[in-house]
TORVEX-557878 format. One record per atom (N, C-alpha, C): residue number from 0; x, y, z. Coordinates in steps of 0.02 Angstrom, whole numbers, always signed. Last residue first. Example, Ala and Ser with C-alpha at 12.3 -4.5 7.8 and 13.67 -1.06 7.14 Angstrom:
<nodes>
NODE num     px     py     pz
NODE   1   +642   -112   +354
NODE   1   +684    -53   +357
NODE   1   +645     +2   +394
NODE   0   +660   -284   +390
NODE   0   +615   -225   +390
NODE   0   +660   -165   +390
</nodes>
This chain:
<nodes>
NODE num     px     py     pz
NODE  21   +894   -502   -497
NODE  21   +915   -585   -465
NODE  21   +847   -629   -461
NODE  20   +771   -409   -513
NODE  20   +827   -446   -590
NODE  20   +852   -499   -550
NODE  19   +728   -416   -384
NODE  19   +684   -442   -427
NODE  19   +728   -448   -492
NODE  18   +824   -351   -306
NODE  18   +789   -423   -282
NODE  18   +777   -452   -371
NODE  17   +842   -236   -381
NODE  17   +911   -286   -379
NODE  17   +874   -350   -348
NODE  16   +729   -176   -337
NODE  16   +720   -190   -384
NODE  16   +758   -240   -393
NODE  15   +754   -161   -192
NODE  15   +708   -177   -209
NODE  15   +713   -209   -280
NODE  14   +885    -92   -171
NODE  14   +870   -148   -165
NODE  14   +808   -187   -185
NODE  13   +921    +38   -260
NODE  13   +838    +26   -260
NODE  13   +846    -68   -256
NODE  12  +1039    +76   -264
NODE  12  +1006   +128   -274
NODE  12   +930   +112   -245
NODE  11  +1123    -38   -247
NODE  11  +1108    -10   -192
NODE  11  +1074    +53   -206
NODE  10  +1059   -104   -372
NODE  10  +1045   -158   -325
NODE  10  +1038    -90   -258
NODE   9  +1109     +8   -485
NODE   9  +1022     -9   -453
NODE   9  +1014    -40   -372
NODE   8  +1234    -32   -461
NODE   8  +1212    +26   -433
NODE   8  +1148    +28   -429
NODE   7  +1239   -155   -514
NODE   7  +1278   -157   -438
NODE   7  +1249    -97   -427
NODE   6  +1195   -145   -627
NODE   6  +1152   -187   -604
NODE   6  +1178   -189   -518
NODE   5  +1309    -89   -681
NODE   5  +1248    -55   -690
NODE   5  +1221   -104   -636
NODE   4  +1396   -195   -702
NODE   4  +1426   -129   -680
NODE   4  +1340    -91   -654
NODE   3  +1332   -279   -794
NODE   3  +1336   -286   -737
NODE   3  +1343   -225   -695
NODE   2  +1214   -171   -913
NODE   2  +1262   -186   -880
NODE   2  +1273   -206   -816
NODE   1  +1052   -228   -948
NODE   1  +1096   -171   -928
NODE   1  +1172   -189   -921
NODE   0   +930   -266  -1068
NODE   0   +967   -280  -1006
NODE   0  +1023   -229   -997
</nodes>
């Protein structure tokens, strides 16, 4: 798993993916 901090820049790097870890 990644860091929160991390998991905020995927979400707007690749909403897509930020769906699917939430």
């Amino acid at each position: 798993m990644v860091d929160l901090a991390n998991m905020e820049t995927v979400e707007k790097e690749c909403g897509a993916l930020g769906g699917l870890f939430q």
